[in-house]
N, C-alpha and C positions, 0 to 999 in steps of 0.2 A: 599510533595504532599498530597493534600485533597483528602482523602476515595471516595468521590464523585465524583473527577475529575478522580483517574485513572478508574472508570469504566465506563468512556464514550467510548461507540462501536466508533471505527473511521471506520473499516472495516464493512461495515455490513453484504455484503454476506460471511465472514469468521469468524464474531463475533470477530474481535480480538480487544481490547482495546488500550486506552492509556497508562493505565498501563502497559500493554505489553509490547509495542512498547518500553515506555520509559527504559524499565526494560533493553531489547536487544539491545538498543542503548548504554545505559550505561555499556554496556557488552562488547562495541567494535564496534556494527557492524553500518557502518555508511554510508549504501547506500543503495537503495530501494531495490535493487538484493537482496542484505544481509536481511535484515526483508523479504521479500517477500520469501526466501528461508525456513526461524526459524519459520515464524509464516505464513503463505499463503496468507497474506495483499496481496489485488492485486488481486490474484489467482481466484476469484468467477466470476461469471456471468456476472457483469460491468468492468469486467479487468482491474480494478486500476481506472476508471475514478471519483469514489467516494472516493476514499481515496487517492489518491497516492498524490495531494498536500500536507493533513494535514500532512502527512510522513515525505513530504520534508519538510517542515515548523516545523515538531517539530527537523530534526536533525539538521536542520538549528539555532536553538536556543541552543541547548543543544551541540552542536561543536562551537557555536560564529561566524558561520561563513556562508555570504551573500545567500541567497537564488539559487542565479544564479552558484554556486560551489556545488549544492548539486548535484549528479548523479541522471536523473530522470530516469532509469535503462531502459530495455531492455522493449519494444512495439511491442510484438507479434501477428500477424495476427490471427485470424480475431478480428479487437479491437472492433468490436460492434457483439454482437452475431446473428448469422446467421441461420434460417433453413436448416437441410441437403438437405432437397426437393431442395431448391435454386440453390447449391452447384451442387445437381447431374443431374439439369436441367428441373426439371418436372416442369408442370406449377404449 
C-alpha cells in the first residue's frame, strides 16, 4: 500500500483512515460493528453516512467477497442528528 493512500481520512468526523481500517481488517475483523467498535468509524456526528460504504467496499475487496455479504452493521436512532429542543418539544 502507498504512504499516500493509507492516509486517506475515510471517516472524517473520527479522523480514522484507510490505513486503519485496512490494518483492523487485516487483523480479523470483518464487519462494520467490528471497525466501528477498534476504531469509532461511524461513531461521529453523520453516524456512518460518510463512511460506512467506503468500509463495506474496502472489506469487500480485501475478503474477495460481493459487496451484498458484507454486514452493514447496526443503524441506531437518531440516524441524522437532531436538537434536544426538538426531542423535548419546545418550539
Amino acid at each position: 500500500m502507498q504512504e499516500k493512500e493509507s492516509g486517506i481520512v475515510v471517516c472524517r468526523c473520527e479522523e480514522v483512515t484507510l490505513g486503519e481500517i485496512r490494518e483492523w481488517i487485516d487483523r480479523g475483523y470483518d464487519s462494520v460493528c467490528e471497525i466501528k467498535r477498534v476504531l469509532r468509524a461511524g461513531m461521529g456526528p453523520c453516524q456512518g453516512r460518510g463512511c460506512r460504504d467506503i468500509i463495506m467496499r474496502e472489506i469487500s475487496r480485501r475478503h474477495g467477497i460481493p459487496m451484498d455479504r458484507v454486514e452493514t452493521g447496526a443503524i441506531r436512532p437518531p440516524v441524522k442528528p437532531v436538537k434536544i429542543g426538538l426531542l423535548a418539544g419546545e418550539d
